[in-house]
C-alpha positions in Angstrom: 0.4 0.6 5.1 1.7 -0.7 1.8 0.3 1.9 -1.1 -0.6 0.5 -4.2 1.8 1.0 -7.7 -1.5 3.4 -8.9 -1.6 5.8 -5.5 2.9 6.0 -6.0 1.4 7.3 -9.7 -1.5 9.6 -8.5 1.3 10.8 -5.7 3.6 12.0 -8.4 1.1 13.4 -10.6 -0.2 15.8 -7.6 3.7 16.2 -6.7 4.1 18.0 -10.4 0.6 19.2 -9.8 0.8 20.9 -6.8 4.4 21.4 -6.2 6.3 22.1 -9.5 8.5 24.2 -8.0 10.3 21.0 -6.6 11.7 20.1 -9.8 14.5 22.2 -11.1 15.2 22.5 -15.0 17.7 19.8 -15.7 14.9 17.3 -13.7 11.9 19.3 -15.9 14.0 18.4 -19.0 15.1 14.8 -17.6 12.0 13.8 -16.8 10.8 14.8 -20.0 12.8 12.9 -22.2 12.6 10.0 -20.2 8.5 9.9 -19.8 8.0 8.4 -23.3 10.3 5.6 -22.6 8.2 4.3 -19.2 6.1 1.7 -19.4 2.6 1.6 -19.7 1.4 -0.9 -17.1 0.8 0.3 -14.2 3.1 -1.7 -11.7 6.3 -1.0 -14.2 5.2 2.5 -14.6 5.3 3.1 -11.0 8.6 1.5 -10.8 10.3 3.5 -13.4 8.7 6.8 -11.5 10.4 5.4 -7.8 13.6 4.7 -10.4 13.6 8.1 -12.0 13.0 9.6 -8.4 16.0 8.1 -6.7 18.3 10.0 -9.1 17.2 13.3 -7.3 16.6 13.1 -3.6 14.4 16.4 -3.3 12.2 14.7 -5.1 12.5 11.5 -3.7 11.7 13.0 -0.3 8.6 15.2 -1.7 7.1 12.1 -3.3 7.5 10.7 -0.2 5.9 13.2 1.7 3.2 13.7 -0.6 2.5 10.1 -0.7 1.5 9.9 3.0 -0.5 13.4 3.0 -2.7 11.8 0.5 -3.1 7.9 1.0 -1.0 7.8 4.9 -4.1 8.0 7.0 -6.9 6.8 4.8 -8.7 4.1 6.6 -10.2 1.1 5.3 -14.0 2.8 5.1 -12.6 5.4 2.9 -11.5 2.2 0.0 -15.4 1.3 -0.5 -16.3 4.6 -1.7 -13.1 5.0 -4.4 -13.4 1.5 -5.5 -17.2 2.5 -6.7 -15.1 5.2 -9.0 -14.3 3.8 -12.6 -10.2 3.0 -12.6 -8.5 5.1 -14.5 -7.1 2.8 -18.4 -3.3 2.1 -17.3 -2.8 3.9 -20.7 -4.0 7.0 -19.2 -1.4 7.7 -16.7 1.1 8.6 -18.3 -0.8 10.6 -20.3 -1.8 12.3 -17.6 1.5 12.5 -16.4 2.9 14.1 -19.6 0.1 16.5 -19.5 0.6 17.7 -16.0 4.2 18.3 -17.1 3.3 20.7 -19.9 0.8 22.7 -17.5 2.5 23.0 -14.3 6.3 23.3 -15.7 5.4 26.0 -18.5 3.3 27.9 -15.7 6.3 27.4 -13.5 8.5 28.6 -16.5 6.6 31.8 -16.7 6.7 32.6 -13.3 10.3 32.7 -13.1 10.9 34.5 -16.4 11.1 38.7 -15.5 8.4 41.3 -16.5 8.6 42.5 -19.9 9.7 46.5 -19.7 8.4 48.7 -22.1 11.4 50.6 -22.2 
């Protein structure tokens, strides 16, 4: 099963979503910068995200795996029901992508800092 350049986008999105922790700080900060400079249109953007990913195989091999947890065993009766859903504005992804970034990296961030002591 071929999966469209909008599920390799959702994919990603759940991968900084769900699994932050997968990104180390010099990706965080890559990834960063390089987010304003991807496309907009869909196909490209999902291109520049497999691009980006190939530069850091951990990720490469998370996308991968989270790709086929969420789209590898939908079947063809499950595509009537999400085509009924309004398609996200191509616009919009990388929106959501930058936003995802600021709430699951900072979150991440905090976690790793140490407790405060009142010392």
């Amino acid at each position: 099963m071929s999966l469209t350049p909008q599920q390799n986008i959702e994919a990603f999105i759940a991968l900084i979503k769900h699994q932050p922790s997968v990104f180390l700080d010099e990706n965080r900060v890559d990834l960063e910068q390089q987010i304003d400079k991807f496309p907009e249109d869909v196909e490209s953007l999902s291109d520049a995200i497999s691009a980006w990913c190939r530069k850091y195989p951990d990720i490469r091999k998370a996308l991968s795996q989270k790709r086929k947890s969420l789209f590898g065993s939908a079947s063809g009766n499950d595509r009537g029901q999400k085509e009924s859903i309004p398609k996200p504005q191509p616009e919009d992804f990388r929106t959501d992508i930058k936003n995802q970034i600021r709430e699951s990296f900072r979150e991440t961030t905090k976690e790793q800092k140490p407790p405060k002591s009142n010392k």
